[in-house]
N, C-alpha and C positions, 0 to 999 in steps of 0.2 A: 800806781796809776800813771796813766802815760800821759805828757805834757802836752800842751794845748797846739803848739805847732805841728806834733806828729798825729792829735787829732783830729786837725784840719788838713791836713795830706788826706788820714782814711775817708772822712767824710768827703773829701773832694773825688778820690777815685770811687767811692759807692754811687757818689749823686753823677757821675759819667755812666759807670753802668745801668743806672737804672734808666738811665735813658735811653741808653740802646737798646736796653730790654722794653721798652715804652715803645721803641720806632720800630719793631720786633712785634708789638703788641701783646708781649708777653706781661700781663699785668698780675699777674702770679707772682711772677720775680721781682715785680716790682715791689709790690705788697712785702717778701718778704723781706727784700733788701730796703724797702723805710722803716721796717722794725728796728732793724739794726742799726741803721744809720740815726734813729731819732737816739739810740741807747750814746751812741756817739756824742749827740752833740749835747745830750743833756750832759755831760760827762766834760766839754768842752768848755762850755759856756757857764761863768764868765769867763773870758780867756785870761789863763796864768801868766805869770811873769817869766815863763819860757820863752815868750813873743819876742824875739831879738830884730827879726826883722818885718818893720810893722806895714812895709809897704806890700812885702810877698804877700802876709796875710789880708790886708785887703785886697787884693785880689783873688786869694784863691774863696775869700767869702763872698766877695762880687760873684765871681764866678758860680758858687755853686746855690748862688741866687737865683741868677739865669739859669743855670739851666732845670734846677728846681720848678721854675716857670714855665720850663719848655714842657717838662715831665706831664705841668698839670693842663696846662694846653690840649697837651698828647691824647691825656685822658680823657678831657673835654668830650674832645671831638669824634673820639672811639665809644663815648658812652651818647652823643647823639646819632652816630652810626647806629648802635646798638637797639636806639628808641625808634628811629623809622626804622628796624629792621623789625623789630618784633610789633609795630603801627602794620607794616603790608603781609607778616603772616598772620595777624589776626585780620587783617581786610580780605585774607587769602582765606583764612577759616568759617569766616562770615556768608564769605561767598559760595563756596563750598557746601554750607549746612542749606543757604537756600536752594541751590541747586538741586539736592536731593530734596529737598522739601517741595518743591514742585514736578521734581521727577516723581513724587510716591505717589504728589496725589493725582495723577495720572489716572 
C-alpha cells in the first residue's frame, strides 16, 4: 500500500484534472476520474506516519479543497445551464404542439 504522502500527490494531480475536464465540461471524465480519486483517498485518510512534511501537506489538502469546490461550482452552474436549456425546449415543444393544433383546426 502506498504512503499517505504519495497519496496525497495522486489525489492532488486527479482533483487538477478533473477540473480541467469540468472547465472542458467534460463531466464524464469527471465522473470517472472521482471514482478513482474517492478510491484514493479512502485509502489515504487517516493520514500515516509517512507525513514528514506536515506543512507541504496542508497544503496540498487546502488545495485540493479548493479546487474540489471549484469542481462542484463547475457543475453547479452547468447543471442550471442544463435546467433552462431543457425549461426553453419544452417551452419550444409547447409551442409548437399548439401551433399545429390551431393550424389542424383550420
Amino acid at each position: 500500500m502506498a504512503d499517505s504522502a504519495a497519496l496525497l500527490i495522486s489525489i492532488l494531480h486527479l482533483t487538477r484534472e478533473m477540473r480541467e475536464r469540468a472547465l472542458g465540461s467534460d463531466w464524464e471524465g469527471v465522473h470517472a476520474m472521482e471514482k478513482s480519486r474517492q478510491v484514493l483517498i479512502d485509502s489515504c485518510f487517516p493520514l500515516d506516519g509517512s507525513i514528514t512534511d506536515q506543512t507541504h501537506a496542508d497544503a496540498a489538502i487546502d488545495e485540493i479543497v479548493e479546487l474540489d469546490r471549484s469542481v462542484v461550482s463547475l457543475a453547479r452552474v452547468a447543471q442550471e445551464e442544463l435546467g433552462e436549456n431543457l425549461g426553453r425546449l419544452k417551452l419550444g415543444h409547447q409551442a409548437k404542439n399548439a401551433y399545429n393544433s390551431v393550424g389542424a383546426g383550420r
